[in-house]
DOROSE-110648 format. One line per field, with one value per residue: residue number from 1; residue in one letter; chain; x, y, z of N, C-alpha, C in turn. Coordinates in Angstrom, 3 decimals, m for minus. Layout:
# DOROSE-110648
fimi	NUM:...
tordo	A:...
vodren	A:...
n_xx	X:...
n_yy	Y:...
n_zz	Z:...
ca_xx	X:...
ca_yy	Y:...
ca_zz	Z:...
c_xx	X:...
c_yy	Y:...
c_zz	Z:...
# end
This chain:
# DOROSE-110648
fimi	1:2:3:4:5:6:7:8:9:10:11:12:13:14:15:16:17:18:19:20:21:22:23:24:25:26:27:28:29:30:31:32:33:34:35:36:37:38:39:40:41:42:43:44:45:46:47:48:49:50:51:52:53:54:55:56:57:58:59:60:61:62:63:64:65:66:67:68:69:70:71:72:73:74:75:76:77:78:79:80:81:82:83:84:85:86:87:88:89:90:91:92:93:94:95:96:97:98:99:100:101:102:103:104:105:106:107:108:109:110:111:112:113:114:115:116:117:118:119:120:121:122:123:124:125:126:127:128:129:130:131:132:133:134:135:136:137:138:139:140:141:142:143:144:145:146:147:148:149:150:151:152:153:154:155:156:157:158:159:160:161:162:163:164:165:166:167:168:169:170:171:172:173:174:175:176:177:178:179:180:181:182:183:184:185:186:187:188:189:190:191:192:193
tordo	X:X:X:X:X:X:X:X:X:X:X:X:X:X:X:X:X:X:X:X:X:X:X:X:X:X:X:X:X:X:X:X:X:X:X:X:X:X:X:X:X:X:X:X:X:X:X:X:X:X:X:X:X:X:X:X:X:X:X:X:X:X:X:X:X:X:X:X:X:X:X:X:X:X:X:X:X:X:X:X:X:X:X:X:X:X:X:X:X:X:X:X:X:X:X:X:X:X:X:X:X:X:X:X:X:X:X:X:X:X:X:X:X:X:X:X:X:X:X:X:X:X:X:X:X:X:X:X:X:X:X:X:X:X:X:X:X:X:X:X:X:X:X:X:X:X:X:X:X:X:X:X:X:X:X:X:X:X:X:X:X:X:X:X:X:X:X:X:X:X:X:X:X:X:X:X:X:X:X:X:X:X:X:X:X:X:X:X:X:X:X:X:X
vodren	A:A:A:A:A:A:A:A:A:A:A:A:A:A:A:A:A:A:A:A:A:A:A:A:A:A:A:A:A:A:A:A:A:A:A:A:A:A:A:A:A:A:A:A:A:A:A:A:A:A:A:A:A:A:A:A:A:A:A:A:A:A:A:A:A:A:A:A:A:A:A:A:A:A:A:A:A:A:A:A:A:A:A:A:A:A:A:A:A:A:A:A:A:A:A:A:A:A:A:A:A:A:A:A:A:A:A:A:A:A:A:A:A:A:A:A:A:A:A:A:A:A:A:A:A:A:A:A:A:A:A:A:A:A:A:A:A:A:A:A:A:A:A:A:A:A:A:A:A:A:A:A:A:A:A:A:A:A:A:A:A:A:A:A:A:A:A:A:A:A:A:A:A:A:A:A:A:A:A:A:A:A:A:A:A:A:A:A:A:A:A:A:A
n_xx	m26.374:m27.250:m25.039:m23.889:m26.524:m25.345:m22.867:m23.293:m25.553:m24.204:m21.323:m19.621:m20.565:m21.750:m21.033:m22.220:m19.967:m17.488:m16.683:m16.719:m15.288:m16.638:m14.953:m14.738:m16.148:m16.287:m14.220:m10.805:m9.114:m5.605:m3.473:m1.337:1.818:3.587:6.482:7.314:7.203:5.679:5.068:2.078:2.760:5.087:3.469:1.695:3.057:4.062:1.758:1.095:m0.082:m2.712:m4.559:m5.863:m7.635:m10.067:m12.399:m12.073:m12.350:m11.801:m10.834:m10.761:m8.267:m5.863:m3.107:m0.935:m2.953:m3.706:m6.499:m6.278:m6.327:m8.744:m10.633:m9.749:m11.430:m14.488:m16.492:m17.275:m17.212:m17.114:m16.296:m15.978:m15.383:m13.312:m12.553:m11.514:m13.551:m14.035:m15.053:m14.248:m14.213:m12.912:m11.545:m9.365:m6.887:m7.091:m6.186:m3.843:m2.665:m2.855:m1.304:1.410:1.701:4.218:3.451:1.492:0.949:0.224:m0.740:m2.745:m5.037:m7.548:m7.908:m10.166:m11.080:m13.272:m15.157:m15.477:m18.226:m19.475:m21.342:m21.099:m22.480:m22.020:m23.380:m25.215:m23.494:m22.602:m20.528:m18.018:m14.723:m12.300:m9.060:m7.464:m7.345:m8.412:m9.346:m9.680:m7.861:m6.023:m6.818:m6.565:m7.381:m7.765:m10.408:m11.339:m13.000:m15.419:m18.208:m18.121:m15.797:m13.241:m10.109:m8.279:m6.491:m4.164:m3.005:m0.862:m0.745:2.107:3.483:3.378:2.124:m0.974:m2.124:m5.000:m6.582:m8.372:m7.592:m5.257:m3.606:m2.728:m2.144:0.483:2.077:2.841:4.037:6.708:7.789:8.263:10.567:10.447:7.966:5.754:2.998:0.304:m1.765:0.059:1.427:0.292:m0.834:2.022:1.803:0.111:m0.480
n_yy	m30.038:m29.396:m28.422:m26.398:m24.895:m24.350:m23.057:m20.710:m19.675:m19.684:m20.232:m22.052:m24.179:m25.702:m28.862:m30.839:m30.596:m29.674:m27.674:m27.078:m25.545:m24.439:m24.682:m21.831:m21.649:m19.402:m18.090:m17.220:m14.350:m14.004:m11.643:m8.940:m6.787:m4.394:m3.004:m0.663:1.133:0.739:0.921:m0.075:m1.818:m3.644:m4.541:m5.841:m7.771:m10.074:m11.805:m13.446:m13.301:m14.026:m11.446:m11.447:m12.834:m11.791:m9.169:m5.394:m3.151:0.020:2.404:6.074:6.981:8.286:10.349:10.141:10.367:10.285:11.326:10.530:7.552:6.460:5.240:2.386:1.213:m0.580:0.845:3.975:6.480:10.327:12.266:15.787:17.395:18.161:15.774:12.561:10.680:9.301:6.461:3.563:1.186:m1.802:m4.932:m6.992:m7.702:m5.432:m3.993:m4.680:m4.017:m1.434:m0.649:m1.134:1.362:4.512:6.899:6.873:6.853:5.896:7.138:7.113:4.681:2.098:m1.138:m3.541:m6.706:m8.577:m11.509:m12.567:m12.536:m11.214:m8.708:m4.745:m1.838:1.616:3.590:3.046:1.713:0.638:0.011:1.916:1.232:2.593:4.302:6.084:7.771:5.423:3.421:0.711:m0.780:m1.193:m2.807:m5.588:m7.988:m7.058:m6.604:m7.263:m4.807:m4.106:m6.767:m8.414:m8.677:m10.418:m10.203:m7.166:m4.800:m1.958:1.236:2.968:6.026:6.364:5.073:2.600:m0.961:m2.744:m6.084:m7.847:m10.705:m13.425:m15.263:m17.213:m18.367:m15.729:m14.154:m15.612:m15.703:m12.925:m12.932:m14.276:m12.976:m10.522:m10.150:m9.066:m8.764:m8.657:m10.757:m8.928:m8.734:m9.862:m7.698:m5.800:m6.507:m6.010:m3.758:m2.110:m3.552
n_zz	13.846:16.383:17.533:16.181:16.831:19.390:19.498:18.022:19.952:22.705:22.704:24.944:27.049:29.671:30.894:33.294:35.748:34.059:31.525:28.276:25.677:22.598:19.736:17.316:14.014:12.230:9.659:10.785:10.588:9.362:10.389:9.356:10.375:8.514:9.111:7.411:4.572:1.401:m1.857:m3.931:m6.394:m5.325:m3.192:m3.782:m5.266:m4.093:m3.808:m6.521:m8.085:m6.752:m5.942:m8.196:m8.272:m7.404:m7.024:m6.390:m3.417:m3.323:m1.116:0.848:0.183:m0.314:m1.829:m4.753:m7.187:m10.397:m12.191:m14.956:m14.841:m14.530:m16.002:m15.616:m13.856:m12.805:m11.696:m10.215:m7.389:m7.365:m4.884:m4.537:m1.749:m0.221:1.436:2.044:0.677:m2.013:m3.389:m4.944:m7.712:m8.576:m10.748:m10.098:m12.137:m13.239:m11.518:m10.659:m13.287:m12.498:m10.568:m12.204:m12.600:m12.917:m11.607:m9.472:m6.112:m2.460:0.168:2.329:2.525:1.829:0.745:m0.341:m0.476:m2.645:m3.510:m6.704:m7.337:m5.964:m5.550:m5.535:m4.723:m5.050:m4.392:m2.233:m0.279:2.795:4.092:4.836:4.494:6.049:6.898:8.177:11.045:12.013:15.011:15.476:14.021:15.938:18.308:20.371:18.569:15.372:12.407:9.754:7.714:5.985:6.520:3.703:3.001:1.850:1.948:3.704:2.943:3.952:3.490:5.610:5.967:4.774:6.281:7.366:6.407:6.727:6.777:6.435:6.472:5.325:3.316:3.361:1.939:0.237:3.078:4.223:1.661:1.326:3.998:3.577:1.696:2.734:4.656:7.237:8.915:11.181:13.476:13.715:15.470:17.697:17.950:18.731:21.176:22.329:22.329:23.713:26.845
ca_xx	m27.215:m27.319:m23.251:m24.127:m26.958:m24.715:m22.213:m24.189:m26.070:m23.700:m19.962:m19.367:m21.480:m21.239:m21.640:m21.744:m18.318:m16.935:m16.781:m16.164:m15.481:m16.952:m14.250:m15.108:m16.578:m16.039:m12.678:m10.172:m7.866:m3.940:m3.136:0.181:1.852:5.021:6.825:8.080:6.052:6.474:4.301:1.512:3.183:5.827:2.593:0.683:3.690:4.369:0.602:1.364:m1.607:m3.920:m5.688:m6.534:m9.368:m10.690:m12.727:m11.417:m12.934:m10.640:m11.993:m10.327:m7.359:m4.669:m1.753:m1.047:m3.641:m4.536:m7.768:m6.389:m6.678:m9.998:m11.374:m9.755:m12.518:m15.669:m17.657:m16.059:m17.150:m15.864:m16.899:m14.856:m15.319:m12.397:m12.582:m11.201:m14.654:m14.368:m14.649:m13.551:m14.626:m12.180:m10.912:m7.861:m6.563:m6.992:m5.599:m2.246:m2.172:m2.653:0.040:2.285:1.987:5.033:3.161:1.218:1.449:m1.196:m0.202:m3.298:m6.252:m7.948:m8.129:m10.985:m10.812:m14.249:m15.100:m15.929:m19.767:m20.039:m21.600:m20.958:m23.412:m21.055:m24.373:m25.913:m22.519:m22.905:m19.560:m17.108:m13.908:m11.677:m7.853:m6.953:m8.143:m9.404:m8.606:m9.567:m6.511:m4.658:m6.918:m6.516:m7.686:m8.442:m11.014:m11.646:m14.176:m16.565:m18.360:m18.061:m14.586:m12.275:m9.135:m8.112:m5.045:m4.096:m2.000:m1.053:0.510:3.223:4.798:3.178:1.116:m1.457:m2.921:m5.896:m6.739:m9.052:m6.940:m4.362:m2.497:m1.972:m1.211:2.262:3.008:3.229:4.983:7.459:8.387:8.729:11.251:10.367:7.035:4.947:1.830:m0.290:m2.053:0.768:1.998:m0.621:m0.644:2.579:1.970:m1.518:m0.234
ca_yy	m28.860:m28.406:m27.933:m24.962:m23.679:m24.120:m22.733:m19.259:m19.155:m19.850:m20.570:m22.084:m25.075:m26.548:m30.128:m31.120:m29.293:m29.512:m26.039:m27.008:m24.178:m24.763:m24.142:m20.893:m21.981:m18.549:m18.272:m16.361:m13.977:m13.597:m10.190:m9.141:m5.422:m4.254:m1.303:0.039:1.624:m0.114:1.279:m0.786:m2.878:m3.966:m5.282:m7.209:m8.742:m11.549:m12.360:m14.240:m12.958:m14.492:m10.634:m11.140:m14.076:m10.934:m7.697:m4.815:m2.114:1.193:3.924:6.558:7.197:10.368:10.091:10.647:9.154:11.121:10.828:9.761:6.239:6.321:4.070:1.247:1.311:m0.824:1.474:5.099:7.345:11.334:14.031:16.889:17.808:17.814:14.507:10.947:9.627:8.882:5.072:3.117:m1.095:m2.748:m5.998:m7.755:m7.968:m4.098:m3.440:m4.984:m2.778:m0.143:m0.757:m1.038:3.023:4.675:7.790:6.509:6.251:5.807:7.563:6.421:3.828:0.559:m2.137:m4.541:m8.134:m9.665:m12.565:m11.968:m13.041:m10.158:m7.172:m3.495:m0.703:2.215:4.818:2.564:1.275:1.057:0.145:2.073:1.171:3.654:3.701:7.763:7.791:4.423:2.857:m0.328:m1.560:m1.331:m3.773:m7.181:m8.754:m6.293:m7.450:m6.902:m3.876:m4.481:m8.422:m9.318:m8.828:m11.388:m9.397:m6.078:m4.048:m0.918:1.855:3.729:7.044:6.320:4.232:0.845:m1.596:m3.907:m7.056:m8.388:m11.288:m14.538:m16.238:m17.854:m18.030:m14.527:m13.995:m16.637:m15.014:m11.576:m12.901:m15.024:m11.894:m9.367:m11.543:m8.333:m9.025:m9.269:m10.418:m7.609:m8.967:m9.841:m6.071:m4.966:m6.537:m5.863:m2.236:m2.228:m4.226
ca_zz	13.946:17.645:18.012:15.600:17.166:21.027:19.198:18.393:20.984:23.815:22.395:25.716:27.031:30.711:30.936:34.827:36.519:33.090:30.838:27.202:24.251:21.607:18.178:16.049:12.806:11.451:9.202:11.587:10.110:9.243:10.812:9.589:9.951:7.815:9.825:6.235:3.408:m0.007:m3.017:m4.494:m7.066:m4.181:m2.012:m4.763:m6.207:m3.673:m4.419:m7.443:m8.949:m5.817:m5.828:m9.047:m8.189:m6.240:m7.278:m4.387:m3.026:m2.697:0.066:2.061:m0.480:m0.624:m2.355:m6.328:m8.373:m11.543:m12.586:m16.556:m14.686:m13.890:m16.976:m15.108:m12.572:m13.006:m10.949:m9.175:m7.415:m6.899:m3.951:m4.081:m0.573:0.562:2.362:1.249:0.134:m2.896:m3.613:m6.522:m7.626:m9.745:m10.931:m9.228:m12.729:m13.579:m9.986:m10.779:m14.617:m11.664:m9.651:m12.766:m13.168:m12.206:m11.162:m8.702:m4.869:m1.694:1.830:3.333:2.029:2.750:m0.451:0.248:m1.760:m2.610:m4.286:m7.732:m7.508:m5.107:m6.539:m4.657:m5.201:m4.187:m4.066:m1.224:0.450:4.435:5.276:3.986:5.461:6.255:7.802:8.478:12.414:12.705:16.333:15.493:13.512:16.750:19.647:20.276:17.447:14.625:11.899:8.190:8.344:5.587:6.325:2.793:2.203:2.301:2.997:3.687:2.510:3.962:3.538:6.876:6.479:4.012:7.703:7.544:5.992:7.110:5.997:7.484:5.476:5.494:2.406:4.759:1.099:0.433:4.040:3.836:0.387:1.645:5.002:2.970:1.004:4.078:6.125:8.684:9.077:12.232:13.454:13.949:16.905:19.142:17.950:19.017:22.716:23.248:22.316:25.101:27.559
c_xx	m27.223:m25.980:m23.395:m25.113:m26.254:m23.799:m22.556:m24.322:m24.705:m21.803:m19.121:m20.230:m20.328:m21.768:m21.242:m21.129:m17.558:m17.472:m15.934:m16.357:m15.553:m16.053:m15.423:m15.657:m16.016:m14.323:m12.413:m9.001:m6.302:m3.966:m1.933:0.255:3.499:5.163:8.001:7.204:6.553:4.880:3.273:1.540:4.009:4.816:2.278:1.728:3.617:2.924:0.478:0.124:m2.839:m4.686:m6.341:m8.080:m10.381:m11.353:m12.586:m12.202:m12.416:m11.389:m10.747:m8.507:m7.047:m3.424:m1.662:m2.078:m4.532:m5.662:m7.538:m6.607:m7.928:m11.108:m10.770:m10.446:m13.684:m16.304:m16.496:m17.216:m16.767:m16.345:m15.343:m15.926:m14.750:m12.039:m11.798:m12.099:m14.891:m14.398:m14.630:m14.080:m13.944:m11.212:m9.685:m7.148:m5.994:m6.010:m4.046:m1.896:m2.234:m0.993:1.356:2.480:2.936:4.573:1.434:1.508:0.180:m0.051:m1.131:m4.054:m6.218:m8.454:m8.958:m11.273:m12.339:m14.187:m15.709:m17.340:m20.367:m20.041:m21.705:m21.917:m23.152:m22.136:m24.729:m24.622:m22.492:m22.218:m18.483:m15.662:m12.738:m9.925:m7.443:m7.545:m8.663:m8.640:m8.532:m8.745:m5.737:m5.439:m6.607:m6.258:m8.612:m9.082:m11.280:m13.109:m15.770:m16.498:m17.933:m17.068:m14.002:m10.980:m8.979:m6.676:m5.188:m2.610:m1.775:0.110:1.727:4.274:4.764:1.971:0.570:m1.923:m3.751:m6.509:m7.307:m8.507:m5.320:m3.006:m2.089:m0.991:0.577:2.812:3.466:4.212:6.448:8.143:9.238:9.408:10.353:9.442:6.074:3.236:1.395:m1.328:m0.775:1.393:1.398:m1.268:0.701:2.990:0.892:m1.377:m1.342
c_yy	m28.327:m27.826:m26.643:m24.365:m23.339:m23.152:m20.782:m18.893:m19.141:m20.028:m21.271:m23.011:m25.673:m27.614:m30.735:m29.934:m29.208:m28.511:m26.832:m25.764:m24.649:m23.705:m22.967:m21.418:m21.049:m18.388:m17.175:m15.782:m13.669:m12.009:m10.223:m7.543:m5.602:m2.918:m0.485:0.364:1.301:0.904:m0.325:m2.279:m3.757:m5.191:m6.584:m8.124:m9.962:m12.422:m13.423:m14.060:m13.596:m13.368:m10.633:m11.855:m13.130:m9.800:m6.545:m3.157:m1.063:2.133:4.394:6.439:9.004:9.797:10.318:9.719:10.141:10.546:10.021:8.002:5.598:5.051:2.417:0.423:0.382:0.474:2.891:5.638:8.918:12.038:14.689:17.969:18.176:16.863:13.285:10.452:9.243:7.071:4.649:1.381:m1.299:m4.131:m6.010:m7.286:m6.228:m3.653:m3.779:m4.193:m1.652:0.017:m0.654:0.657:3.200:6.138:7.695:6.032:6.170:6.276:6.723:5.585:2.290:m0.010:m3.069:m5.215:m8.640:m10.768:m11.610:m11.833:m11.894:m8.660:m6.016:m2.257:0.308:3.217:4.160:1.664:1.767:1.024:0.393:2.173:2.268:3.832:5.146:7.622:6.556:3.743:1.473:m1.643:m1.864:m1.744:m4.595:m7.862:m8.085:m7.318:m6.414:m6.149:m3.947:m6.364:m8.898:m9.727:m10.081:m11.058:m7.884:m5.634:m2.871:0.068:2.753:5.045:7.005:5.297:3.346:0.724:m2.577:m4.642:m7.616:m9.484:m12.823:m15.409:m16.241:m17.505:m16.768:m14.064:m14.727:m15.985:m13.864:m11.960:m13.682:m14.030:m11.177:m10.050:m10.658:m7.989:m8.881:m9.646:m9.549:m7.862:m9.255:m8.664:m5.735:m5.306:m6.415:m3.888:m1.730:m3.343:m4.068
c_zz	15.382:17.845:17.169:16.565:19.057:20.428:19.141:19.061:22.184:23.637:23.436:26.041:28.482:31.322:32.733:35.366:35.101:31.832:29.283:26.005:23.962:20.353:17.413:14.595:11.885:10.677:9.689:10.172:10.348:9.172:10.280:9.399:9.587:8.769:8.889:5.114:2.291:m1.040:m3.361:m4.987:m6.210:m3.401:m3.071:m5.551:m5.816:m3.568:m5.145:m8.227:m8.369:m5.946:m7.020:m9.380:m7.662:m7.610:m6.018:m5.156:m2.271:m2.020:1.143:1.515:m0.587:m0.860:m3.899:m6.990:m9.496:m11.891:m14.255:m16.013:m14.129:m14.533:m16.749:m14.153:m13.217:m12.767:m10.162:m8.397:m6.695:m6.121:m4.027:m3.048:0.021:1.441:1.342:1.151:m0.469:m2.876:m5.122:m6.319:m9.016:m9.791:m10.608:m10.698:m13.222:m12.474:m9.972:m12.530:m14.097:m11.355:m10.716:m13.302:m12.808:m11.623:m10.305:m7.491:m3.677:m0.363:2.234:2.159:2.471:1.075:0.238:m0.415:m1.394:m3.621:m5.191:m8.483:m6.636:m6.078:m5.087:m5.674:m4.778:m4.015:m2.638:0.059:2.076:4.865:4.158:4.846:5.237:6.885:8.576:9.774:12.831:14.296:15.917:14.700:14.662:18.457:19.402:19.122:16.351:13.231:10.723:8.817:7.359:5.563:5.398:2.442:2.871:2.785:2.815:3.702:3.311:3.949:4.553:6.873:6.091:5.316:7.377:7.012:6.415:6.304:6.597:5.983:5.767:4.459:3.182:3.559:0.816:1.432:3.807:2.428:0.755:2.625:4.806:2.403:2.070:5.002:7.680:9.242:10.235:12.557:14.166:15.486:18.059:18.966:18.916:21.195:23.172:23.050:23.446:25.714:28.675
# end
């Protein structure tokens, strides 16, 4: 109990002249970026059906997606604003009978994997993650944007795709697939040097 609460409070602890870190507790994530744009079905294949243990949370989508696929959705919903706000909550399982459309594609959006005990209330949703403008895919050490999720997909601009991801296994399936892979943090310092 105290190495947790040093840990919190202080992550850092100096005993005498001696400075010990104290280890992260929190599960770190597998950054990885593709510098090639693949479609949907492409991403979730080398999965093996790992997103399907998941329920994901789509936001901040443009690209073809007819509305006739809308009854695959737990939960939607639509502003016509003109903005990408709509959000969408559906099963891993539905999400790969997505991906098998052939008239379907995503330029931009952010997929967000929860566990399946996690319930989303998309009227009252505080963090809606976003990818079109965001900076923070591209410091140091970028981080899954809503807490709950476990990983994050995105689609960047028909260029590249990220994975930000706390299931270590997905990560290695996807990077096993993509020989051309990188991690997205040392991209990302040796692009902000």
């Amino acid at each position: 109990m105290l190495f947790l609460l040093l840990y919190i409070v202080y992550k850092e602890i100096t005993y005498g002249n001696v400075k010990i870190k104290l280890k992260s507790m929190e599960k770190k994530c597998m950054n990885t970026i593709l510098e090639s744009f693949y479609d949907l079905k492409e991403i979730l294949s080398p999965f093996n059906n790992l997103h399907e243990k998941y329920n994901w949370l789509l936001t901040d989508l443009d690209g073809s997606f007819p509305d006739k696929y809308l009854d695959y959705f737990i939960d939607y919903r639509i502003y016509n604003n003109g903005m990408n706000d709509n959000t969408f909550w559906i099963t891993g399982k539905k999400l790969t009978e997505l991906a098998n459309k052939e008239d379907i594609y995503f330029i931009w959006g952010v997929f967000s994997a929860f566990n399946k005990k996690e319930t989303i209330n998309l009227d009252m949703l505080k963090e809606e993650p976003y990818a079109d403008g965001n900076p923070n895919f591209w410091i140091e050490t970028p981080a899954i944007q809503h807490p709950k999720a476990i990983t994050e997909l995105v689609f960047w601009d028909s260029s590249l795709i990220l994975l930000l991801s706390k299931d270590k296994e997905m990560s290695r399936n996807l990077r096993n697939k993509f020989k051309k892979w990188k991690d997205l943090n040392e991209y990302n310092k040796k692009q902000n040097p």
